[in-house]
N, C-alpha and C positions, 0 to 999 in steps of 0.2 A: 649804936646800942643793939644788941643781940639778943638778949635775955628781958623777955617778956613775962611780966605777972599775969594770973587770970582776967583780971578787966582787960589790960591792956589787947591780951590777944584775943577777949571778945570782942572788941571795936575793930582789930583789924580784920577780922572773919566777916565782919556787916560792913566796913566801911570799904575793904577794899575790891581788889576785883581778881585774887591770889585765887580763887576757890572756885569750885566748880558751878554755875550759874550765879554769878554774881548777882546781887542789887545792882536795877536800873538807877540813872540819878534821880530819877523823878518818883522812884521806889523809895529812894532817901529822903528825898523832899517830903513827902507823905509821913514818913514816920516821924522826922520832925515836928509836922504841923498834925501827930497823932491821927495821923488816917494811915489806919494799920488794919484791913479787913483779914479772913480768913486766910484767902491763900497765902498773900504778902507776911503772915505771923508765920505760916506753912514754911513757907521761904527761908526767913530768918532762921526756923529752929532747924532747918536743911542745915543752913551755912554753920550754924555754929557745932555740930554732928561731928563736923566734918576736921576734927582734931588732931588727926595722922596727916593728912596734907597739907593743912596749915605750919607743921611745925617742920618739912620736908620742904615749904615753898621759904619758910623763913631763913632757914639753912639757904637754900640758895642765894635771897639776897644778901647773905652775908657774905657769901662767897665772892660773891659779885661788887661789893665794897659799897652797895646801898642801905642806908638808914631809912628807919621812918619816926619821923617827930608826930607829936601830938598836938593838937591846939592849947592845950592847958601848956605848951611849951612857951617860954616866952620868945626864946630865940624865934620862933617860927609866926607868931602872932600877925605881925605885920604884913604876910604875904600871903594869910588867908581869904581875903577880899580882894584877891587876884582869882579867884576859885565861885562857881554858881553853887551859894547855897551853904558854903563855909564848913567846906566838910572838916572832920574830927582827926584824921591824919593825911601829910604828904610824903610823899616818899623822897630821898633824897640823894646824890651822886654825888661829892665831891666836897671842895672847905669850906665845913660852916662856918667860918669866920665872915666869908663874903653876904651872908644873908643879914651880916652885923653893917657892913657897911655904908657909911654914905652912897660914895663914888662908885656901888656896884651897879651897873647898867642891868633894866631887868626887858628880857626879850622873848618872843614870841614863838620864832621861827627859825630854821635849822640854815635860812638865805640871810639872817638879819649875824646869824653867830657868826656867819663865814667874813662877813664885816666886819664884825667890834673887832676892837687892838683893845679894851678896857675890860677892867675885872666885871666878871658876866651872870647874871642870874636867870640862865635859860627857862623858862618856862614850855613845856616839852610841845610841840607840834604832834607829836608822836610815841609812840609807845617809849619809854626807857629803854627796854631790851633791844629793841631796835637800833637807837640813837648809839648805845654800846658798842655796834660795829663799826661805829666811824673811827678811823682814827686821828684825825683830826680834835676830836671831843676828846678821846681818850689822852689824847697829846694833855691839849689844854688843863683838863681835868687834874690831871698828874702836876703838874706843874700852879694849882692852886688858882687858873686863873675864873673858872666857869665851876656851876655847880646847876647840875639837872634837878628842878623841882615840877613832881604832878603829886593829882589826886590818885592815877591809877597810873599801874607798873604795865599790864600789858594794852592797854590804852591810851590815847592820847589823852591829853591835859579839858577836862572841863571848864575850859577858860568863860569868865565873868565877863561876855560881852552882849548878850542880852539882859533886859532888867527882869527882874526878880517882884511877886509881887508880894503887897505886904503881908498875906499868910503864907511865904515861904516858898510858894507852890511855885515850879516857871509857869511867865504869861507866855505860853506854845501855844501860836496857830498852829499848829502840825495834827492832822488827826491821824490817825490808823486805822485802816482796814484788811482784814484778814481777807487772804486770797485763798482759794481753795476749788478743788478740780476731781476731775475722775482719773485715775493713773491709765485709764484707756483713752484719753484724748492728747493725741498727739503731736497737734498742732495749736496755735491761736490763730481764731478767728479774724479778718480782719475790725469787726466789732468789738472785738475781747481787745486786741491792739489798741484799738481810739479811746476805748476806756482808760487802759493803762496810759496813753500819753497825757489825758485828762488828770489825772492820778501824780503826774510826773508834774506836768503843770501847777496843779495847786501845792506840791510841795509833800505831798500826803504821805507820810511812813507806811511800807507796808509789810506785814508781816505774812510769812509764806513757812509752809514746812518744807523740809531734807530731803523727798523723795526724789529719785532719780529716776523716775516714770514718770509719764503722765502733765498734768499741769503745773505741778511743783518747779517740774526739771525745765518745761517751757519758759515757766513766766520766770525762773531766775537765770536762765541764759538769755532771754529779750532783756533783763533788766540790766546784763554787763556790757551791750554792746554800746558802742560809742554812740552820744556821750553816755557812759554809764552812770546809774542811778546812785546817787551813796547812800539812800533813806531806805534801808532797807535789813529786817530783821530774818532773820534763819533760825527757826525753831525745831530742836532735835531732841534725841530721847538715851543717843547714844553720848561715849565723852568728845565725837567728833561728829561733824555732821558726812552725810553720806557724798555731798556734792562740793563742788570746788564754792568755797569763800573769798568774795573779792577783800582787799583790807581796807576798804570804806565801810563794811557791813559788820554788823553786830551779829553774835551770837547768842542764841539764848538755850542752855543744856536744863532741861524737865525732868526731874527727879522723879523716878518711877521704881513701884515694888517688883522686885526683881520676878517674884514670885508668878506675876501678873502675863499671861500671854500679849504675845507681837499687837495682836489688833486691840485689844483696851489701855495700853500705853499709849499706841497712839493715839486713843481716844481720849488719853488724860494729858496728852500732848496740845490737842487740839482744842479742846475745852478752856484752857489757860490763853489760849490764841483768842475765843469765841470771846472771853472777859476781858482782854485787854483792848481789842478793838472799838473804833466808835461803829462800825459799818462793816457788812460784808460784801464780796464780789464770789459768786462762785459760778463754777463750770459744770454742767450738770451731762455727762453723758449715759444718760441713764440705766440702761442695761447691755450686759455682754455673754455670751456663752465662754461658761469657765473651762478648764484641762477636763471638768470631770464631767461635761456634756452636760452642764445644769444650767439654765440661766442667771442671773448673777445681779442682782441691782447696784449701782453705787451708790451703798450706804453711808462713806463717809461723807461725801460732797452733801447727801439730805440729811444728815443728821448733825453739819456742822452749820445750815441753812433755818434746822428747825430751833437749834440754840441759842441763833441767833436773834431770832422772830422771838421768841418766849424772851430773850433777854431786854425786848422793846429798841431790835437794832432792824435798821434797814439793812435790807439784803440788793444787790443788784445781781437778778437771777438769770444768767444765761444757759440756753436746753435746747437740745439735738432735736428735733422732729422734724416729720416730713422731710428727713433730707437736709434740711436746712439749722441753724444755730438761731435760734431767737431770743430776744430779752424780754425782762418783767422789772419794772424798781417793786420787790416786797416790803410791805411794811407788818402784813399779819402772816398768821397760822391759815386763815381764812382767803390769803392771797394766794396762798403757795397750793391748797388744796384745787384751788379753781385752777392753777397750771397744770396739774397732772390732773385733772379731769380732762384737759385735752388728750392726751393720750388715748379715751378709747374712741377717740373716732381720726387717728393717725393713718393716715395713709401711706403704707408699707410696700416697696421695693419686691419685686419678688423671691431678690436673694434676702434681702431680712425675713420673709414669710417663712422661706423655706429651713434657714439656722432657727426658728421659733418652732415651727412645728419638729424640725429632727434634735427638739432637745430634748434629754431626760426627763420622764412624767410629762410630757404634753401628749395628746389624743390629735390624730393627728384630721380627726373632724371640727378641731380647737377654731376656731373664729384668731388668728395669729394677733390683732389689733387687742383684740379683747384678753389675750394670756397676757401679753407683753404689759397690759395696765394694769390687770389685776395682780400680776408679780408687785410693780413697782407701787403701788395704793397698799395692797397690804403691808410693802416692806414701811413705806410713811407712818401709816396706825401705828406698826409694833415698835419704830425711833420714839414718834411721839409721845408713846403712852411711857415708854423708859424717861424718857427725856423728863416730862413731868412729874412724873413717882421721884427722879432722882430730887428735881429741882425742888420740891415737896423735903425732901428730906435733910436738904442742906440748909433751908431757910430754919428747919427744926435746930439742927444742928449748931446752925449761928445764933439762935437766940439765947438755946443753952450755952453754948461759951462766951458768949458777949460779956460778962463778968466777968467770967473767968481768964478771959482775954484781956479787958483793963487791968487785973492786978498783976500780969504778968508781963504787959508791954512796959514796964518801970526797968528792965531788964534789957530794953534797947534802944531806951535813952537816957545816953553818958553823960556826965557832966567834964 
């Protein structure tokens, strides 16, 4: 089928993964079991916006000889609970006839296909689009004997092999933590490493932005080196991200006002990172002399540190002083300020002294220990007091539409 009515192509806009930042499955899960907050409604009304590329991605699959069935299908009913969570459409490659059959063998993997000799109901290992350049599949497919069934076209199959608990929701140990760094630290530390294998060890999702400086570009080249990590999410602002993606990783594209300058995109980039994680990890290299001879704090790494604290997340805070990298586990606003009170009694390099004092607006009778903190304390005060004006005004914001919110989430779930 090719010709889609309006429900129909609203459920593909939210159910599939055709459109630019898709629904998480656990973003699905949620709106099934009615946990639909602000941003996740924010989301939605993104995806469904998005009505020229839907109908340009649907072209394609037609192109390309893939159907998408609906669960109200009967044909397709019975291979729903092959799927976490019973999503609303599958997409499909080849003779529906075999999804009628007894004797159709239903399989996993792309090592189990290259086995059957019997008609075959491949459940995809891997993206559709992928599996397309086999010829082998294409062979088969042609010849009526296999038919490629997932939940997503450029993804692999959300195969139903962990349980499910009874509100919907997956039972996931996996937590996430947002990683986050100065684009002037160039290395990790071997401290920031034992973290990260720790991190590797418990299984922990971690979410990291695009940037190709700094700590971004470190901790996602450690994270491809062998064995590479596949829990691993890539948060961007553009329709690509700016660094190489391995194809175990997830991406996730943040819908931003175009209108909006380079540094507060990112900051609505990072904000949506600060919400989704349970924990933070950040790299704090505090200040650097910019192009224009100013000193320079790094504001994002403390002001994604301070969102995190107000949002009652642990921080694990590592920070350049004296020369050396050291940690903090933060749990307050009250923690992080005792950290940068060390600061003014840091003991300073003579080349740090000297790039502090020949900076722009320093005196060069300045006390260098005592500039260098009170650049970075004030730049703290003016994050936090934004921070909490903001956070202030979105708690306003959700209570006014919390209504308004319920009468309109009726609209993103289908029967």
């Amino acid at each position: 089928m090719s010709n889609y009515d309006l429900k129909e192509k609203e459920i593909i806009a939210i159910e599939s993964d055709l459109l630019n930042n898709p629904l998480t499955l656990e973003e699905k899960l949620n709106i099934a079991a009615n946990k639909v907050d602000d941003r996740l409604f924010e989301k939605i009304s993104y995806l469904l916006r998005q009505g020229v590329k839907l109908g340009i991605e649907l072209e394609k699959l037609s192109q390309r000889g893939v159907q998408i069935v609906f669960y109200k299908d009967k044909l397709s009913n019975s291979l729903f609970k092959y799927f976490v969570g019973k999503p609303r459409i599958l997409f499909v490659v080849g003779n529906l006839k075999l999804l009628k059959k007894d004797l159709s063998r239903t399989i996993y993997s792309y090592s189990d296909f290259q086995l059957s000799s019997t008609p075959t109901v491949f459940i995809t290992d891997r993206s559709i689009k992928d599996l397309l350049l086999f010829t082998d599949i294409i062979d088969s497919i042609s010849k009526g004997k296999t038919i490629l069934v997932s939940d997503r076209y450029y993804g692999k199959s959300n195969i139903n092999t962990r349980p499910v608990k009874k509100n919907n929701v997956l039972n996931q140990s996996n937590k996430k933590v947002f990683i986050s760094g100065s684009r002037t630290q160039e290395d990790l530390p071997r401290s920031v490493q034992k973290s990260l294998e720790a991190i590797k060890k418990q299984k922990i999702e971690i979410l990291v932005g695009d940037s190709e400086k700094g700590v971004d570009n470190e901790i996602i080249n450690y994270l491809r080196l062998y064995p590479k990590y596949p829990l691993v999410n890539i948060y961007h602002i553009k329709q690509k991200p700016r660094v190489k993606v391995e194809p175990e990783w997830n991406t996730h594209f943040i819908a931003t006002n175009q209108s909006q300058k380079p540094q507060h995109k990112q900051m609505v980039k990072d904000r949506v990172m600060a919400t989704e994680a349970d924990w933070g990890l950040a790299i704090f290299n505090p200040i650097v002399k910019n192009r224009y001879n100013s000193l320079q704090v790094s504001s994002g790494t403390l002001r994604n540190t301070i969102q995190l604290l107000l949002n009652k997340k642990a921080v694990k805070f590592f920070f350049v002083i004296n020369g050396n990298i050291e940690v903090q586990n933060l749990k307050s606003i009250d923690q992080l300020k005792e950290v940068l009170q060390l600061y003014q009694k840091e003991k300073l390099t003579e080349i740090e002294k000297h790039e502090i004092l020949t900076s722009q607006g320093v005196n060069l009778n300045d006390k260098p220990a005592q500039v260098k903190y009170g650049k970075i304390y004030k730049k703290f005060e003016e994050l936090l007091n934004v921070e909490i004006k903001d956070s202030n005004m979105n708690n306003t914001k959700k209570n006014n539409s919390k209504k308004n919110r319920a009468e309109q989430i009726s609209i993103f779930k289908f029967k």
